[in-house]
N, C-alpha and C positions, 0 to 999 in steps of 0.2 A: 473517474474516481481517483482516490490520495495516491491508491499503490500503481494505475498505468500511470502516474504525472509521474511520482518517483523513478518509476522505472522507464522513463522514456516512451510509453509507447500509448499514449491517451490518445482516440481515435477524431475525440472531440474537438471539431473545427471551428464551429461556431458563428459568433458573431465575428464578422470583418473588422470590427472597430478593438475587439480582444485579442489582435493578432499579437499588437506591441506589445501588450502584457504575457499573452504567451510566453515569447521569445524573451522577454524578460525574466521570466521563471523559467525556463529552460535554463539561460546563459548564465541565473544564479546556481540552479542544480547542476550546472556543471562545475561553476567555481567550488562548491563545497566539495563533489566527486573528488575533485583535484585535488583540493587537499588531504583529504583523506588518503588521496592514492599516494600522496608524496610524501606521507606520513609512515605509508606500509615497512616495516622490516625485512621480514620474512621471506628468502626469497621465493619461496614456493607463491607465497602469495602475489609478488609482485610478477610473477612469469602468469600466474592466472587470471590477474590484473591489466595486464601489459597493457600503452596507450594502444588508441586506435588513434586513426589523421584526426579525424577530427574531437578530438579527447571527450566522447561522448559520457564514459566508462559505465556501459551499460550493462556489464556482467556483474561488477563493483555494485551498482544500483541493486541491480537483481537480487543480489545475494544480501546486502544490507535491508531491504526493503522483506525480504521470510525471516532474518533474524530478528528484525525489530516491531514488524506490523501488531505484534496482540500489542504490546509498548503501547503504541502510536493507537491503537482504537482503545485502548482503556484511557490515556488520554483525553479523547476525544470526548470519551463520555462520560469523564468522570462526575461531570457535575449535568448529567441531563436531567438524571432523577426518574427513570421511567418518561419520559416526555418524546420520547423517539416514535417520528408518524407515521411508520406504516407496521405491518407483520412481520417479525424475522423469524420466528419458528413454532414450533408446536407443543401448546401447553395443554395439557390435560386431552390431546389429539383433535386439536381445534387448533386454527390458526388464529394468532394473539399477539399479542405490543408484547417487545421483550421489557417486562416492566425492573426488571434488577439492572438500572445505570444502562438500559439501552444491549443488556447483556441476553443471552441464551440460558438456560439452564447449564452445569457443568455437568456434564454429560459424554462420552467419547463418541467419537464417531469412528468411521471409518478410516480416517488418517492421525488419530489422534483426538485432543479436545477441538473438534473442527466444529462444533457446535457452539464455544465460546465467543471466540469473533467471527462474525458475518464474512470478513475477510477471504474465507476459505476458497471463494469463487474467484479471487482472481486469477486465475489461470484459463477460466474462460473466456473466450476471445469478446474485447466488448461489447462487440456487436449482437450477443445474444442473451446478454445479461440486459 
């Protein structure tokens, strides 16, 4: 999914022939990290930031990818219109198409509006999602 690519850590191996494209998208998500990281001020920030060898800057990622995800899935679906093909949550206590732009109802959940974007699972390890 968007937010393990963003954040370096998508399990998904795949096709053999999708390796170069990978590493392609990888080597561009790095050039953008980098800018961003050489962009930082602050030095709190950049001691939080600090490079690794291989300037992955996956803590950078980490952190930009919880500040910006609802962004990036409102986005996503701004123009789906209800057309989103599976179940993302429970309407009237039945499971149903989130039909508002591919949205949940606004609703709080347990962490906040965690019911808004789908999102909220990432921190579940891929593999059981």
């Amino acid at each position: 999914d968007i937010g393990d690519i963003v954040r370096g850590k998508d399990l998904y191996l795949g096709n053999p022939q999708e390796k170069e494209q990978r590493e392609k998208l990888e080597n561009k998500l790095k050039e953008v990290f980098g800018k961003i990281h050489s962009g930082l001020t602050d030095s709190g920030a950049k001691e939080r930031y600090k490079d690794d060898a291989k300037k992955n800057f996956y803590q950078l990622r980490e952190d930009w990818w919880t500040a910006n995800r609802a962004t990036i899935w409102e986005a996503m679906t701004c123009e789906a219109n209800g057309t989103y093909f599976r179940p993302t949550c429970s309407m009237n206590g039945s499971g149903a198409q989130a039909n508002n732009k591919c949205r949940c109802e606004n609703k709080t959940g347990a962490s906040g509006n965690v019911s808004i974007v789908p999102t909220y699972i990432d921190y579940v390890p891929q593999y059981l999602r």
